[in-house]
N, C-alpha and C positions, 0 to 999 in steps of 0.2 A: 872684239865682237863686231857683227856686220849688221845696222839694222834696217833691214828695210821700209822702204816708207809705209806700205802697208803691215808693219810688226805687228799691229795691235789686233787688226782684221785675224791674221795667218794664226794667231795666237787664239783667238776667240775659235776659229775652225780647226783648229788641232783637239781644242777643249772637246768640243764638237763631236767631231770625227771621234774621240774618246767615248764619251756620253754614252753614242747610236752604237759604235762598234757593240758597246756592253751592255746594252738593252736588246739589241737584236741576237745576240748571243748566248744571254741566260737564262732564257727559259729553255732549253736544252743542253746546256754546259753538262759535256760528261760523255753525250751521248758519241756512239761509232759512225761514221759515215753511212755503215750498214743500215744504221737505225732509223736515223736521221732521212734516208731515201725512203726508207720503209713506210715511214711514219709520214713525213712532211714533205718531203721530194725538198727541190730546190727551194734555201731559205732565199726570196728574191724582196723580203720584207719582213716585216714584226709579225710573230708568229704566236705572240704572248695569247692571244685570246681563244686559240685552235688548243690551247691548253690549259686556260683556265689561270691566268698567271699575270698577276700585274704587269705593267709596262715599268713605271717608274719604281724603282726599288734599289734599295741600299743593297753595296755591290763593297766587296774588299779591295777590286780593282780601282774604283771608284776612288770609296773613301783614303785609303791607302796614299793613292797617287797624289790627291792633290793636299792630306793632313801633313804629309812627313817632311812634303816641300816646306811648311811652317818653319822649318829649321831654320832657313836662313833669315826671313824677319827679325826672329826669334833671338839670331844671334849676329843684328846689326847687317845681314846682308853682307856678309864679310867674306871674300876671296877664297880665305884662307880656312873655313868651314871645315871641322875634322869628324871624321867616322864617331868618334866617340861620340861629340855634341849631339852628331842626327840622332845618334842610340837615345841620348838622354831626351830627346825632341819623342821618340816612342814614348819613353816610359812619362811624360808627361800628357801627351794627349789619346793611347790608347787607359782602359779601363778592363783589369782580368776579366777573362771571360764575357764578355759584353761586347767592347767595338770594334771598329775595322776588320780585328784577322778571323781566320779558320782559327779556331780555337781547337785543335783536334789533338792534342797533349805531344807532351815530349817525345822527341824521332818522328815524331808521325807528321803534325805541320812543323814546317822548314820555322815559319814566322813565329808560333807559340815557343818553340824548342829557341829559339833567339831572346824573344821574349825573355824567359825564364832564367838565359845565362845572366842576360841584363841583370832583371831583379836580384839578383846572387853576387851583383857588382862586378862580374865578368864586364870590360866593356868592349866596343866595338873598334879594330874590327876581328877579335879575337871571337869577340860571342859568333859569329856566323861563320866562322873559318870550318874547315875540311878537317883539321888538325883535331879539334874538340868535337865535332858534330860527327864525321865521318861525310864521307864524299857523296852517296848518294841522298841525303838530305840536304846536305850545303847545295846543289845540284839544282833543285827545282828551280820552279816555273819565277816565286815570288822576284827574284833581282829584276826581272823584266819587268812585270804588270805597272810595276810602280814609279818606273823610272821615266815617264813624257815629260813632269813638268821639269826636271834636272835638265833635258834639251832645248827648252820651250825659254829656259832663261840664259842660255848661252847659244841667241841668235847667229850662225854663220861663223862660229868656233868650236868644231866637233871634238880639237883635242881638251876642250876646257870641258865643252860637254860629257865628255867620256869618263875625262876626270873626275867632275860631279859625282856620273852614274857610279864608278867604281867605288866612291866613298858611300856613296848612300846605301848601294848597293851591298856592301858590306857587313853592314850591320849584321844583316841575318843569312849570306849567302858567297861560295865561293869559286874559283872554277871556272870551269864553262860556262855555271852561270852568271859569271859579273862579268866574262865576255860578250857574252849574248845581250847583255846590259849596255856596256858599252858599246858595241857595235849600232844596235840601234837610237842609242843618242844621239850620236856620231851622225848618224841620218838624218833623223830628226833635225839634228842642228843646222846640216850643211843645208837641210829641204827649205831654207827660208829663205837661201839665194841660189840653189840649183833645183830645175826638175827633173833634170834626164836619171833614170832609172840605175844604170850602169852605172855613172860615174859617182851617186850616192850608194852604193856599194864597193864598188873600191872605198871612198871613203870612211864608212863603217871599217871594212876591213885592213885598213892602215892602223886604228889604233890596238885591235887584237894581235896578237902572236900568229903568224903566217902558220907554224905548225897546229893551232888549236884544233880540237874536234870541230867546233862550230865553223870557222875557217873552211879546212876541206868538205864540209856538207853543202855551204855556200858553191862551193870551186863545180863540187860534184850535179847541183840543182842549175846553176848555170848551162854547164855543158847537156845537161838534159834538154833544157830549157829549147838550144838550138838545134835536137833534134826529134823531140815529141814536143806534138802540136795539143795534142790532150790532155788539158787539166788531170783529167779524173785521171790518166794513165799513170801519167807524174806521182798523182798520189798513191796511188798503187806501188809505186816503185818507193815511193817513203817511207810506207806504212814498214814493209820489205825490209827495207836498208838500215832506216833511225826509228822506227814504231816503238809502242809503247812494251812490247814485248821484252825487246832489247836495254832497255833501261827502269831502273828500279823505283822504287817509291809511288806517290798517286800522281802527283804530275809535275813528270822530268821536264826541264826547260829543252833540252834536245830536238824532241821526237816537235814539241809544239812551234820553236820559232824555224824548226823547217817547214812547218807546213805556213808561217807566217811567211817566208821569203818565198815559197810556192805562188800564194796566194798575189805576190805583189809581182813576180814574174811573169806570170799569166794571164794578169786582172789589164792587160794594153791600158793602164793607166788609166782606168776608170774607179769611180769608186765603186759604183754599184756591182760590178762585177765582179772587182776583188774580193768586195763583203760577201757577195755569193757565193765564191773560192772558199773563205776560210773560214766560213760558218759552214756551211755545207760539209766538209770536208773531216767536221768532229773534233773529238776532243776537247783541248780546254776553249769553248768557243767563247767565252765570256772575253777572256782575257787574250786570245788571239783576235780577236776581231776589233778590241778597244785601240790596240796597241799599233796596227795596220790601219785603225780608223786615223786615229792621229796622224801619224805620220802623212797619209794621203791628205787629211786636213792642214797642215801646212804647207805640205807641199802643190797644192793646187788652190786651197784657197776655197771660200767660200761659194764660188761659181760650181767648181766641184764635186761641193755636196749636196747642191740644189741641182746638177743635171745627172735627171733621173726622177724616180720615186720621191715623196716628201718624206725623208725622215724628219727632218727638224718640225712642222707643224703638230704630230702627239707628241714631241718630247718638251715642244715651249719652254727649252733653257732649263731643265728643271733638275735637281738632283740636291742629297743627300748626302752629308758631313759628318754622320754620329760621332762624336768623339768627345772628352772629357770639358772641350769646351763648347757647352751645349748650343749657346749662343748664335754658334757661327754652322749647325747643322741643317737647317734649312736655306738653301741657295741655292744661287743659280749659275750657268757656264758666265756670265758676262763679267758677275761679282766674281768668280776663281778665275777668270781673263785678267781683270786688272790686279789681283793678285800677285799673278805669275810677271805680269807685262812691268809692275815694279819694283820688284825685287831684281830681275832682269835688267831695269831700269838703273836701280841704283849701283846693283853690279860694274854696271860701266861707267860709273862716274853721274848719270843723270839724274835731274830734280823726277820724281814722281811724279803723275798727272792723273787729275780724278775731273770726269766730263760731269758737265754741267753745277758744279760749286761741290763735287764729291755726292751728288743725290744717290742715294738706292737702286732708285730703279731710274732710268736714264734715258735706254734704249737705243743708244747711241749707236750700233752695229745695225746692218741693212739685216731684215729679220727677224730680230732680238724681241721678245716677248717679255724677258725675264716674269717667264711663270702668270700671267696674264692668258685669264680664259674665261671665255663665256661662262657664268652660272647657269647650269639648268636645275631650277626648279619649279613646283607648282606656283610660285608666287609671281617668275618671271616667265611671263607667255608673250613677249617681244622678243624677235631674233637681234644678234646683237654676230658680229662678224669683227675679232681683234687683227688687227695688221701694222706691221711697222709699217712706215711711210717717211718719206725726205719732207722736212720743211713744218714749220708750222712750232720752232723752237724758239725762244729768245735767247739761248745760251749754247744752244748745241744744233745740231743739223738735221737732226730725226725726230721722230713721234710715234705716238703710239696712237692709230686711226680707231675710233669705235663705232662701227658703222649700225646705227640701228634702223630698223624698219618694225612698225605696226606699234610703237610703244603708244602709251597714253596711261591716264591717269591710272586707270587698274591694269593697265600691261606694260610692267616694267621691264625692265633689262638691265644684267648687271655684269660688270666683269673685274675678277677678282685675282690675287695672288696668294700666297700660303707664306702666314709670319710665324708657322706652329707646323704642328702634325697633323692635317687632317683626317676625320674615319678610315678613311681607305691607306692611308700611312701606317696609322695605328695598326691595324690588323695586318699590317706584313711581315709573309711569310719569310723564313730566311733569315737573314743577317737583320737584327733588329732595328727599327729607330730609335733613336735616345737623343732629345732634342730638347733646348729651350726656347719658346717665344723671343721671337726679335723686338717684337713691340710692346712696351706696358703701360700702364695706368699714369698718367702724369706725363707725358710726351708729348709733342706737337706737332702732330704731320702736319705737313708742306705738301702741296701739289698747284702745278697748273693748267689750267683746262682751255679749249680755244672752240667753238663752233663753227662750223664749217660757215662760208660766206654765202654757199647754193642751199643752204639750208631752207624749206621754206615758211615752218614756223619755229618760235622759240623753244628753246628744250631745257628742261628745267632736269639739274644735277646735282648730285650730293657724294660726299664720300661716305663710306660706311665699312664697319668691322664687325664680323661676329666672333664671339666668344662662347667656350663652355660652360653652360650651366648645369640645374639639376638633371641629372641621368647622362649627362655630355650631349644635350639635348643646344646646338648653336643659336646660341640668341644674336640680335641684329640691333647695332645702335649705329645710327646717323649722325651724320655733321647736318649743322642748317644748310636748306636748300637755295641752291640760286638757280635765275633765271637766263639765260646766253640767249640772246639775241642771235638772230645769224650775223657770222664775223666778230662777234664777242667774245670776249679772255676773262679768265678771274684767275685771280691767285687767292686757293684755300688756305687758311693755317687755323687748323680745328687740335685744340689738345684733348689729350682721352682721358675719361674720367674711369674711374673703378674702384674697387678696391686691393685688388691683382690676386687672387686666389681662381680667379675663372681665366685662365691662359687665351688670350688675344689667337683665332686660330686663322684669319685671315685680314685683307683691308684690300677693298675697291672701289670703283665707280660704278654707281646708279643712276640711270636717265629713264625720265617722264612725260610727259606732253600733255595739254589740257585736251589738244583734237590727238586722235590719229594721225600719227605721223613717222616718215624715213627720215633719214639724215647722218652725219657725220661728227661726231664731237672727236676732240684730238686730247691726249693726255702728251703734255711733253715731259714730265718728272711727277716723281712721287717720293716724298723721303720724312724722313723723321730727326727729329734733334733734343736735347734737353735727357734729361735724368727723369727715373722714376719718383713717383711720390704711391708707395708699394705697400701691403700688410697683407703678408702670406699667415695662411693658420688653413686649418681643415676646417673648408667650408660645410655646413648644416647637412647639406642636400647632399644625396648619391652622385657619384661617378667616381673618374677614374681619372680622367685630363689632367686634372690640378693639381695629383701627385704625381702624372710621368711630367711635366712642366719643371721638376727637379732631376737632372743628373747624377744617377745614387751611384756613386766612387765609393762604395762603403759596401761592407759584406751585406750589412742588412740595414732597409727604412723601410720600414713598418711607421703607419698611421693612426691609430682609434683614435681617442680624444686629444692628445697630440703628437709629435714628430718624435720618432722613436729612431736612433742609427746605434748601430751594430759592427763594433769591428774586432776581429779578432787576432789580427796580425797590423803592426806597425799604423799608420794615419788611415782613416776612412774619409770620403769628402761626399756633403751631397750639396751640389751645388743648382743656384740657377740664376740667370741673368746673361751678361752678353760684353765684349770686349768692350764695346764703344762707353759703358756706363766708367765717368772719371771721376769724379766727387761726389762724395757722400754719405752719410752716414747706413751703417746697417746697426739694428738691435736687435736681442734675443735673450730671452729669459732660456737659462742654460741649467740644465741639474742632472750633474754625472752622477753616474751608478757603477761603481766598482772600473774606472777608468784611468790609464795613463794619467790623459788631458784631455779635456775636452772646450770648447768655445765654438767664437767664430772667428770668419776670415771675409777680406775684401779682398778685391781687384783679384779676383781667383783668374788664370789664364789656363787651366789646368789644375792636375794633379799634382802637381810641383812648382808651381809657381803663385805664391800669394804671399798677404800678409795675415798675420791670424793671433787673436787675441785668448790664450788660455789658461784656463786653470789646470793647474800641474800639479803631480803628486809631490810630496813633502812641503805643504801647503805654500808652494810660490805661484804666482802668479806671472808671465812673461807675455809680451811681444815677442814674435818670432816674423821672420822673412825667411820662405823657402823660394830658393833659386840657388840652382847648383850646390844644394846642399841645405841646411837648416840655419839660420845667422839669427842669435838669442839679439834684439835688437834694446831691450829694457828686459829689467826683473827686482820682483818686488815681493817680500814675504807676502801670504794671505793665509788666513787660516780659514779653510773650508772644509766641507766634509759633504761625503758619499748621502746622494737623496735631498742634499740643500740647494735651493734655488737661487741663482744669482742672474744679476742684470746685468749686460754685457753691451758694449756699447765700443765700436770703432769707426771714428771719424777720417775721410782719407781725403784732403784737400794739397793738389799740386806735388809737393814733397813731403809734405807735414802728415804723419801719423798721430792721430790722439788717443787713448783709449781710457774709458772707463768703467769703471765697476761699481755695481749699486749706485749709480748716480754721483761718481767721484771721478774726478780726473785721477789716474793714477800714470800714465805714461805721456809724453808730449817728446816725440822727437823729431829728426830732419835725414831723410834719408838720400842721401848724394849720391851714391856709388852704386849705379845700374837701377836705380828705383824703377816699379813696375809704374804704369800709367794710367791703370783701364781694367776692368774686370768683371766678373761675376762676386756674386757674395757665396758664402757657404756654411752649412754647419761642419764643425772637423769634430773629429773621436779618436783617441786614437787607444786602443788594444780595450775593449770593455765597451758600457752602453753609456748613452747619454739622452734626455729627453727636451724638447722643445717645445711650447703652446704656441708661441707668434713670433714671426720674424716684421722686424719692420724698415724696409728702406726709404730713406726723406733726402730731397735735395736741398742744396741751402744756397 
């Protein structure tokens, strides 16, 4: 692999270029060219509001791309990553009918109909082949959408890139479209040391089969290329030659990565113009315009996608991970940058690297908001202006600028980031959220703050979070306030108090002034550390937050007086918490009702990955570790019965598992061989019901 000095940048602008491509493409995905003129003429921008239709929103493209890259963490970052694993990487962090895919049943989605061979123990790359599926399913769009970050970590080696893509891709697709797959890795990969247009197609095209479909449609768009000067003619001649007509299913990979290579033909290496090409131009615009965003984002780099229109200002790095580990579903492009940037990393042999001591939020990229934005409400009637800026770091090179003007005592200004789902999340339409809090009760945020040195009076700061209460109605709790002098710093470190049943839905900075006053305060990091000190139950009061704040992997969680799960096929999980949680104890009063097993589980990484402490039919009691399979780790007769309550208690310190029952050590062991590290907690069920009043997580 080749990397260049700016990898980390080209990598954050490929995210990027991702992100916009599929924001600016999904509020009409689907629609004809025909339509598309009809309706909205040239998309030359976000178009989301001309239709009534959020901007930011959970996307398959999305989620897809950057959850299944998880594999390779997953499994050590290893070279040698096979078809099969990425399968098992699906069935661990999608959840049926719920995340990431089209859900649209067997033959019909490429992805579900893969899905399903999986769960049937079909594995990869058999579950997606032509052979079991038939050709035009295996065929679709899906091997493409998903495949950026498979290039994004094999910098300026297309034939490794390709390789990647063909295994990933595999899983659920075969054909032309795991060509189409690899061809644009292949791109993708070389775009981190080549820009010319040409010669990143030949190299796409050296690792396909010269005879492929995709192949000659290339050969055929080129020679077009150098004799119509008209977009729109070109696509007329597409529509023609490869259109959706001509190939079967809802959406062939064919018909759409020609109009993708149209788009990059034509677009003289601009972004904006390309994204006008291949949005405009219909069909799957989501997913062709994600997949050409990237790519232009590495290959040009953040200069880019700043000349032109401001995509990046509504999007402020913002995006959506629903997947089984709820955790890690609210982020942003900087946090899935360094992601990508070290697994790639360690790929090649290199130590990992996390800017400013590994903080949260950083800001380390020229731009970068990560999800930092003005509040506007009635309470804050000061303008407040967020902007990256160079300088003003102790540890790193950038900042995050909060320029405010007219604040004072009754006119605040605040600007904030999302640790939850906010309302407007909540209620999206489409592919749902299914999210847990990043932040909870018993943690310590870290921050530091610096006031400008033109400032001309002091401006008094605080941090602050709200959370849901009664009616999901955001309440606002404070860190004590300081006062910065102009050219003054503080370093905050406020831990949050609660009791963790009202889900943390955001965390920012507040500025005040005793006169009226402008000025500039600088955030240079913002992060959190430490374990919860937690007690989930159904709180008193109405709403709704504090049950989606759980991840229901279970047929059914149902809530009255307390935690009810439902499964009626094999393990159900509802979990909640977040990777980074490593030690700690969770408890829970557990009382199955006509059930396999039921208990709990720590360090959950998924649906497949935890540890879990149950009570099992023919009155034993076990420790179990699922990871690549179920591994019985201790067992112990118990004698229990259906409708009785037990105390359930597992301790998870370094390697050591404890577990107890009714206030008894019953297990104590040392688990060496692949031990997990980090996790969420869960209730598990498996085939029957189980009920729960209080979950309690304590660190020690």
């Amino acid at each position: 692999m080749v990397f260049p000095g700016d990898y980390e940048e080209r990598v954050y602008a490929g995210v990027l270029g991702k992100i916009i491509g599929v924001y600016l493409g999904r509020p009409f995905e689907g629609w004809t060219y025909e339509r598309i003129m009809a309706e909205l003429g040239d998309i030359n921008y976000y178009v989301h509001e001309k239709l009534n239709k959020p901007l930011i929103v959970t996307d398959d493209d999305i989620s897809g791309t950057f959850t299944f890259l998880r594999a390779l963490p997953d499994y050590g970052n290893s070279r040698d990553l096979t078809p099969a694993q990425i399968g098992r990487t699906w069935m661990n962090y999608l959840i049926e009918e719920r995340t990431i895919l089209w859900w649209g049943g067997l033959g019909n989605s490429t992805e579900h109909t893969a899905y399903l061979r999986l769960k049937h123990g079909i594995e990869a790359p058999h579950s997606g082949s032509i052979a079991l599926n038939g050709k035009v399913v295996a065929e679709q769009i899906g091997a493409q959408i998903f495949i950026d970050g498979w290039a994004m970590v094999a910098p300026g080696d297309p034939e490794f890139a390709a390789d990647l893509a063909r295994r990933a891709a595999s899983v659920s697709h075969d054909g032309e479209a795991i060509y189409a797959a690899q061809l644009l890795a292949a791109m993708e990969s070389q775009a981190f040391v080549e820009s010319n247009l040409d010669v990143l197609l030949d190299t796409g095209l050296s690792v396909i089969p010269a005879g492929s479909l995709i192949a000659r449609m290339i050969a055929e768009l080129r020679e077009l290329r150098a004799q119509e000067r008209d977009w729109r003619q070109a696509r007329a001649w597409l529509d023609a030659h490869y259109g959706y007509h001509k190939y079967g299913g809802g959406c062939h990979m064919v018909p759409n990565h020609g109009l993708m290579m149209l788009s990059l033909l034509y677009g003289d290496d601009d972004f904006q113009k390309t994204m006008r090409i291949v949005n405009t131009s219909g069909w799957d615009t989501d997913c062709n315009a994600g997949n050409v965003g990237c790519l232009m984002g590495i290959k040009n780099g953040l200069v880019g996608l700043d000349a032109g229109p401001d995509y990046r200002g509504p999007v402020a790095d913002r995006l959506y991970l629903p997947a089984a580990d709820g955790g890690r579903a609210i982020t942003d492009a900087v946090i899935e940058t360094y992601a990508i940037v070290n697994s790639g990393r360690v790929l090649a042999g290199l130590a990992p690297v996390a800017p400013k001591a590994g903080a949260r939020f950083h800001f380390e990229f020229p731009g970068a908001v990560q999800g930092f934005m003005p509040e506007e409400s009635i309470e804050c009637k000061g303008t407040l202006i967020v902007e990256n800026v160079l300088g003003h770091s102790t540890q790193g090179k950038r900042s995050l600028a909060l320029s405010y003007r007219g604040v004072a005592s009754a006119r605040s200004a605040r600007a904030a980031t999302a640790t939850f789902m906010l309302p407007e999340a909540a209620a999206m339409p489409g592919y749902g959220l299914i999210s847990s809090p990043t932040l909870y009760p018993g943690q310590t945020v870290r921050a530091r703050v610096e006031a400008d040195v033109n400032n001309v009076i002091p401006v008094t700061c605080n941090l602050y979070i709200r959370s849901y209460g009664a009616a999901d109605a955001l309440l606002i709790t404070r860190s004590p306030q300081i006062v910065l002098v102009p050219g003054a710093a503080h370093d905050f470190e406020w831990q949050i108090e609660g009791a963790g049943s009202e889900p943390i839905a955001e965390i920012g900075v507040e500025l005040s002034s005793e006169a009226r006053a402008d000025g500039t305060l600088y955030l240079d990091y913002l992060t959190w550390s430490g374990l919860p000190n937690v007690i989930f139950t159904k709180p008193a009061h109405s709403g709704t937050m504090w049950r989606r704040a759980w991840v229901n992997g279970a047929d059914r969680f149902d809530a009255w007086d307390k935690f009810r799960v439902t499964q009626n096929e094999g393990a159900g999980l509802v979990m909640q918490g977040t990777r980074e949680w490593t030690d700690y104890t969770v408890t829970a009063d557990v009382t199955p009702h006509l059930a396999e097993s039921a208990g709990i589980a720590a360090r959950v990484q998924g649906m497949q990955r935890y540890y879990a402490l149950l009570l099992c039919r023919h009155n034993k009691v076990r420790l179990v570790k699922v990871l690549e399979g179920i591994a019985i780790l201790a067992e112990a007769d118990f004698s229990w019965a259906f409708d009785g309550t037990y105390i359930l208690s597992l301790r998870v310190q370094g390697n050591t598992i404890e577990a107890h029952l009714n206030n008894q050590q019953v297990f104590k062991v040392e688990d060496t061989e692949s031990p997990l590290t980090g996790g969420a907690i869960a209730l598990v069920c498996e085939e029957g019901r189980m009920e729960t009043q209080t979950v309690t997580v304590t660190s020690f």
